[in-house]
Every structure is written in structure tokens, then in C-alpha cells.
C-alpha distance (Angstrom), angle and dihedral (degrees) to the residues before:
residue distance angle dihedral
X1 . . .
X2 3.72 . .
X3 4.17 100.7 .
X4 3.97 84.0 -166.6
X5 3.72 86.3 72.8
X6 3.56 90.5 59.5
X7 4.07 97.3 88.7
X8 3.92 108.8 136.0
X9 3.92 116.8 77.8
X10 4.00 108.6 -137.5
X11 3.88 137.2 178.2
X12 3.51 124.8 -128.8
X13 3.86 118.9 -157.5
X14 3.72 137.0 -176.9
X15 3.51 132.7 -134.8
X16 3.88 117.2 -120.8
X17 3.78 137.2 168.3
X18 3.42 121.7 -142.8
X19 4.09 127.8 177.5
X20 3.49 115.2 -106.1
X21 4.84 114.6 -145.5
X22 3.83 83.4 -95.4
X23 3.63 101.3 58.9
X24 3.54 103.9 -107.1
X25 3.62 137.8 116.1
X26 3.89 121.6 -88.6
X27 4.10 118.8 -165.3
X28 3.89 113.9 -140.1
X29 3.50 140.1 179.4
X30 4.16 118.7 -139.3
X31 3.74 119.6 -174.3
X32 3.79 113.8 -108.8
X33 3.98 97.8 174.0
X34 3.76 153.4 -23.7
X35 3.48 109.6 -136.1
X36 4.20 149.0 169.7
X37 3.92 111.0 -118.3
X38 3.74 141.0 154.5
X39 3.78 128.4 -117.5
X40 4.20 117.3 -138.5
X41 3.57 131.9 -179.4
X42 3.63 104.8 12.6
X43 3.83 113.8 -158.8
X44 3.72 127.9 174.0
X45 3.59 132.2 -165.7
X46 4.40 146.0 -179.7
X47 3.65 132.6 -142.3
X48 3.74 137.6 166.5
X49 4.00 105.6 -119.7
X50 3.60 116.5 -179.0
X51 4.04 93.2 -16.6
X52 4.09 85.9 -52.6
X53 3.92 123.7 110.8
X54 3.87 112.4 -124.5
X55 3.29 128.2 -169.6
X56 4.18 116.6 -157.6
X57 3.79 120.1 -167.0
X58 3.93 115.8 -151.9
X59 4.03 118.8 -149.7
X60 3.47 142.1 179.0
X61 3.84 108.3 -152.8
X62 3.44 121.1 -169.9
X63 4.31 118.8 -149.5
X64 3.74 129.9 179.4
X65 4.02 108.2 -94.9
X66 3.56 109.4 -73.5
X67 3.91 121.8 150.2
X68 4.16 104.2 -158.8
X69 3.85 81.0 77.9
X70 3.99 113.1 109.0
X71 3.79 144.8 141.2
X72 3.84 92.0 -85.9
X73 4.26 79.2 68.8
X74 3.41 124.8 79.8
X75 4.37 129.6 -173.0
X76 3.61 132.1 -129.3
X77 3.59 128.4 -146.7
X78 3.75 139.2 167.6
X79 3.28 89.1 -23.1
X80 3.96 100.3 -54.5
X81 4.58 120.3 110.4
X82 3.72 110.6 -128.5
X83 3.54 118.8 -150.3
X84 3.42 119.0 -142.2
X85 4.21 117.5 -136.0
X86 3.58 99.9 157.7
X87 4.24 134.6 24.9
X88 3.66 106.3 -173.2
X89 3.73 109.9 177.8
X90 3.77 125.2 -164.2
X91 3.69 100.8 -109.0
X92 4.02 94.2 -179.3
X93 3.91 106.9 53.9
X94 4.10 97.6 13.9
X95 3.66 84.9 -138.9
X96 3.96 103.0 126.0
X97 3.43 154.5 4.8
X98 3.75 124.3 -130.8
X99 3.68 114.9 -165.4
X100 4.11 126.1 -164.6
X101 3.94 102.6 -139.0
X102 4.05 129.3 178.5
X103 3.73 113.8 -174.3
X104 3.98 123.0 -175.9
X105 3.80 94.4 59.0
X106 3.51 102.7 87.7
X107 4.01 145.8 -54.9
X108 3.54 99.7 -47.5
């Protein structure tokens, strides 16, 4: 893998639950890493949701190989929550990490 394409800084955090003094069930987000990676194949999209225009952006973002990465994660960047759909590790060389992200949808 070619580290030089790793130029954009990004956050990776994981989804916990933790129980709130009432009993119920609080959703939080704990930091897993800051790390370099490279966006690919950038698509964007609108819909109408609920009489709203959204706009979703689809990325490919490209990590070094790590394996605590999964779809309970999501990624920060610039300010904008990537979702993660897919993690799709390369099992052969153990070199990288591509991850399937949406972002515009919702929190993460």
C-alpha cells in the first residue's frame, strides 16, 4: 500500500451502551483511533425524507489493516459522521482496510 496516499486525518469511534440512573439505555460514542486514510470513489446523492431534501455522500475510505474496526464504528471527518455499511478487510496481504461509508443520513 502506498502510505503517501494516506493524506486526510480521520476519527474512528465505537458505539457503546451504557445505563443511564433510570434504568434505561444511553447510546455513546468512545474514541477508538485517529488515523491517516484515503478517500475513493466519491458518490453523492438527494432524496426527499419526510418532506425534507437530504443529501447523502457515498465513500470508500481506505485505512491501514486494523481488525477492531466494525459496523458498530463510525468515522469523523471535517466535521461530517460517516456511517459505516460495509468493512472489507484485505484478508491476503493484511495491508489495509477499506471501509463502505454513507454520511448525511444520520449521526452515525
Amino acid at each position: 500500500m502506498n502510505i503517501g496516499a494516506l493524506d486526510r486525518r480521520v476519527t474512528i469511534e465505537k458505539r457503546t451502551i451504557v445505563d443511564d440512573p433510570l434504568g434505561g439505555e444511553i447510546v455513546t460514542w468512545v474514541l477508538l483511533a485517529t488515523l491517516w486514510a484515503n478517500f475513493r470513489n466519491t458518490t453523492g446523492a438527494e432524496a426527499i425524507r419526510n418532506e425534507v431534501q437530504v443529501g447523502t455522500t457515498k465513500a470508500s475510505i481506505r485505512l491501514r489493516y486494523r481488525e477492531d474496526i466494525d459496523q458498530t464504528c463510525r468515522l469523523l471527518h471535517r466535521g461530517l459522521v460517516y456511517q459505516l455499511e460495509q468493512v472489507l478487510p484485505d484478508q491476503q496481504g493484511r495491508e489495509y482496510v477499506d471501509l463502505v461509508c454513507v454520511t448525511g443520513q444520520n449521526d452515525g
